[in-house]
N, C-alpha and C positions, 0 to 999 in steps of 0.2 A: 504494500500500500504506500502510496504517496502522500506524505504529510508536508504543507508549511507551518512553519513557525513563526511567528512577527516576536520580538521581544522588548522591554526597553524596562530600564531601572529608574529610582531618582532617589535620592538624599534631601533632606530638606538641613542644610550643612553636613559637614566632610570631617567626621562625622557625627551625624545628627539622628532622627529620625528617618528610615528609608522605607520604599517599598517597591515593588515589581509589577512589571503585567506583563502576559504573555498569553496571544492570540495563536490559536493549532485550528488550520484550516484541511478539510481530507474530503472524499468524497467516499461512499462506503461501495461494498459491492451490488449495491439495486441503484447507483445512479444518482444517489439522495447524495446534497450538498451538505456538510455539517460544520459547526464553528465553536471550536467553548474560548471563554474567557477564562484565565486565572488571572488571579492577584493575591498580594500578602504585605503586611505592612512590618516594619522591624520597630523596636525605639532605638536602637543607638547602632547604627550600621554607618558602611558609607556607598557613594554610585558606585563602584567600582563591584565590591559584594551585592550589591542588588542589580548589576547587570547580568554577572554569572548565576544570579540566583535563579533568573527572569528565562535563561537558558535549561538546569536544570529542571524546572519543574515543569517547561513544557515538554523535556525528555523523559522524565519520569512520568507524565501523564501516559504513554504510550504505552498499551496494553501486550505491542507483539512487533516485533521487528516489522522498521518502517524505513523505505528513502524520506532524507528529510533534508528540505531546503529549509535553512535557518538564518532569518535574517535580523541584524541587530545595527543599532547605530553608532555602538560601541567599538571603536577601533581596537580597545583594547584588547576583548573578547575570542573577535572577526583573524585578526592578526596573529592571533595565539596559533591559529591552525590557520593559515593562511601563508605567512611567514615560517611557520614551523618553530616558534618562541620553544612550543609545551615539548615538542622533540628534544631540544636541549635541556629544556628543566628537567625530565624524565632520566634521559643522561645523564646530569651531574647532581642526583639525588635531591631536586627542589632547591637547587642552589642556582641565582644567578650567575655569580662569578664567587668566590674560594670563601668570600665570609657572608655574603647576603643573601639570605633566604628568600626565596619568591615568596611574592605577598598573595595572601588568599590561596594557600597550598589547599588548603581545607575544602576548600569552593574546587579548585581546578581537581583535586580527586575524584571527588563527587561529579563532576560533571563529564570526566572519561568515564566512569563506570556509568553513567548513566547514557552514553553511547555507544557503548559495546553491541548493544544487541543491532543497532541502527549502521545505514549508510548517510553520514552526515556530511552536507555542504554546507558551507559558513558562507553568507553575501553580509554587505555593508551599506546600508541606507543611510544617504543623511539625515539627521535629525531637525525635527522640526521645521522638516522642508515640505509639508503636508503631505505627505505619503501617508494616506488614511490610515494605513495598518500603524504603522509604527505613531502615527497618533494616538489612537485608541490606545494602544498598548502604554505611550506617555499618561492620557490620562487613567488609567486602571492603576499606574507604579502611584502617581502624586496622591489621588485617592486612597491608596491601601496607605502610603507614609504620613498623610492627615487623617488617617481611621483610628477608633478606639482599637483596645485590646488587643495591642502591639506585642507581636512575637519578642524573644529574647535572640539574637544575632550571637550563636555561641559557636565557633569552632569546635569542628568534630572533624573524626580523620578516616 
């Protein structure tokens, strides 16, 4: 099956308050178009973690090995496996160079395991250039990081 993804994060300060959205678009086997939203709000996160975050949990939403076109506005993200960043973090045990640890190791685990089962392409939209999706998906992240009952953003490995 074919799945997109729209994704996009926001911080409300670096770090502040965050939260994610993330639009999974697919058609099923009768033909039928389908669309969910997610969203989740953090209190003390920052963009950076709630872009990745915005990624996994449209991967984890997936119930069974899918191609997926995943798009974000986040160079950071996009770049990671575009550039092949995460090839070398992997390499030198989450190190970017001999003393500095990649940031959001935690995030970047979680989010290859959560494309194992997937063939995943990573595209880069600009942000806020009205590309509906990645709109939507803007405001589902601000929404979830101004909503009550804010998750805890705890590193897990």
């Amino acid at each position: 099956m074919r799945v997109i993804i729209y994704t996009d994060g926001s911080a409300r300060g670096n770090p502040g308050p965050g939260g994610y959205g993330t639009v999974l678009l697919y058609t099923d086997s009768f033909g039928r178009q389908h669309r969910r939203e997610l969203s989740a709000g953090y209190e003390r996160t920052t963009n950076n973690r709630m872009e990745l975050m915005a990624a996994i949990a449209g991967l984890e939403a997936l119930i069974r090995p899918c191609e997926v076109e995943l798009y974000s506005d986040s160079q950071y993200l996009v770049k990671a496996f575009t550039e092949h960043w995460i090839d070398g973090w992997v390499k030198k045990g989450w190190k970017r160079n001999k003393k500095e640890d990649v940031k959001n190791a935690d995030l970047w685990k979680r989010l290859l395991r959560a494309m194992e089962p997937h063939q995943v392409t990573f595209h880069w939209v600009k942000g806020h250039a009205g590309h509906a999706e990645n709109e939507c998906c803007d405001r589902l992240a601000v929404n979830a990081a101004l909503g009550e009952n804010l998750k805890k953003d705890e590193p897990c490995t």
